[in-house]
C-alpha angles and dihedrals in degrees: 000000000000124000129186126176115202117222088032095163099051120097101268090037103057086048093056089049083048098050092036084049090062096062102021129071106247087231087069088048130088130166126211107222137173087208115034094185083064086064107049090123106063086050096048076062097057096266118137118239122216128183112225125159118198088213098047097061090189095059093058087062089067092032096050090033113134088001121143100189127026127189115205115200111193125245143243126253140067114328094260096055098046088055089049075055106046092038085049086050095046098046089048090053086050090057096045097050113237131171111213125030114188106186129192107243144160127271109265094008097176099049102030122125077194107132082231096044093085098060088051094047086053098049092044090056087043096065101033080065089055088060079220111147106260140196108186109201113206112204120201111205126304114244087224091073087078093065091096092057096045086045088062088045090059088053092054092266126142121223120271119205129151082187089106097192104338112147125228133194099213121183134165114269086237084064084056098034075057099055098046089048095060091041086055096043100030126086112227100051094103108142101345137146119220113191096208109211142163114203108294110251123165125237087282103046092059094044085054085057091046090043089051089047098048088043092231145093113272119191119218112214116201113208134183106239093258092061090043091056091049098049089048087055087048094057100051103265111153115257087249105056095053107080093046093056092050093051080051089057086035094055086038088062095043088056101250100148099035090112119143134204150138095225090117092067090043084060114031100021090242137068120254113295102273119246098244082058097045107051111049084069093049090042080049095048092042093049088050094053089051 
């Protein structure tokens, strides 16, 4: 059995190839890459490169060529080109002939008022066309998105949400980089759909952790989305990032990402790492890089 995992060399590929690493033999293992050099390391350990590029659909044959699962990790970028992407990718599994595609979603995806929701219900649809056996797996959000904003409370900063009492199931990307790993490498996983949550907390009840963690008093400061957009002009932020991240805080309110479930135990025998758990290392790490 041959296994390759796209976008190999990003932060919650290459800990899906890690964690896969530590079960499979690295001769059953390949990576999709844009830059193989990015990815030498994983050579130098017995994995096989590939070069495969989303938006070179001919590339992805050879890339995808004699494989019998295939995890596709979606991409970066606006909504219509990471469909381009996912449908190129798809389309590319079809050809050569795999026979298990397990592909990075949103929680909900179907239903989701979520900005992102609408790139993952394409590519759903995408691959149920193919009559490919599936596994979807619907992140919730990684825990590491909020670097940016404990990044500010280190400064001094409070933290600044226009999210009011919206509800999120954050988890580590290593939680995730775990399930897929044992869909990819698991037997039983044939056409199923994981709802990937951490326990749900609103804006405050993760800044309480943080506050715990830190050992000081963070303030929480509620916005209305227009605020929000003008303090994260303040502080720097490019003019076209702004109103995406809005639309984040916007879809967070709205409830977008309060879903709960217990897949994680299905599929790593454990719930998601609590937060408690989970932020005293990235505070850590963050700390470190200043």
């Amino acid at each position: 059995m041959k296994i390759l995992v796209t976008g190999a060399t990003g932060k919650l590929g290459t800990k899906v190839v890690e964690t896969l690493l530590k079960t499979v033999p690295a001769s059953e293992l390949a990576v999709s890459v844009r830059n193989p050099e990015k990815a030498e390391g994983f050579k130098a350990r017995g994995v096989e490169v590939r070069q495969g590029d989303f938006d070179r659909p001919e590339t992805l044959d050879s890339a995808f060529a004699g494989i019998d699962r295939l995890l596709i990790i979606s991409a970066d970028g606006d909504n219509e080109t990471r469909i381009r992407q996912h449908l190129n990718a798809v389309a590319a599994g079809e050809r050569a002939g795999v026979k298990f595609i397990a592909y990075t979603s949103i929680v909900n995806a179907t239903e989701s008022t979520n900005l992102f929701a609408p790139t993952h219900k394409a590519t759903e649809e995408a691959i149920l066309k193919t009559g490919i056996a599936y596994s979807f797996l619907r992140n919730n959000w990684y825990l590491e998105n909020e670097i940016p904003g404990i990044q500010g409370v280190l400064a001094g900063a409070p933290w600044v949400t226009s999210a009011g009492n919206g509800k999120v199931g954050w988890a580590l990307q290593q939680d995730y980089a775990e399930a897929a790993a044992a869909v990819l490498s698991g037997e039983g996983h044939e056409n199923t759909v994981y709802e990937l949550s951490g326990s749900l907390l609103t804006q405050e009840e993760l800044v309480a952790v943080l506050a715990k963690v830190l050992g000081k008093e963070v303030s929480v400061q509620q916005v209305d989305d227009t605020a929000y957009a003008e303090i994260m002009k303040g502080a720097g932020l490019p003019d076209f990032l702004i109103p995406l991240l809005v639309d984040i805080q916007r879809s967070i309110r709205e409830g977008s990402l309060a879903v709960e479930s217990n897949d994680f135990e299905k599929l790593i025998g454990h719930p998601a790492t609590p937060i408690s758990e989970a932020l005293p290392p990235l505070v850590k790490g963050i700390s470190k890089a200043e």
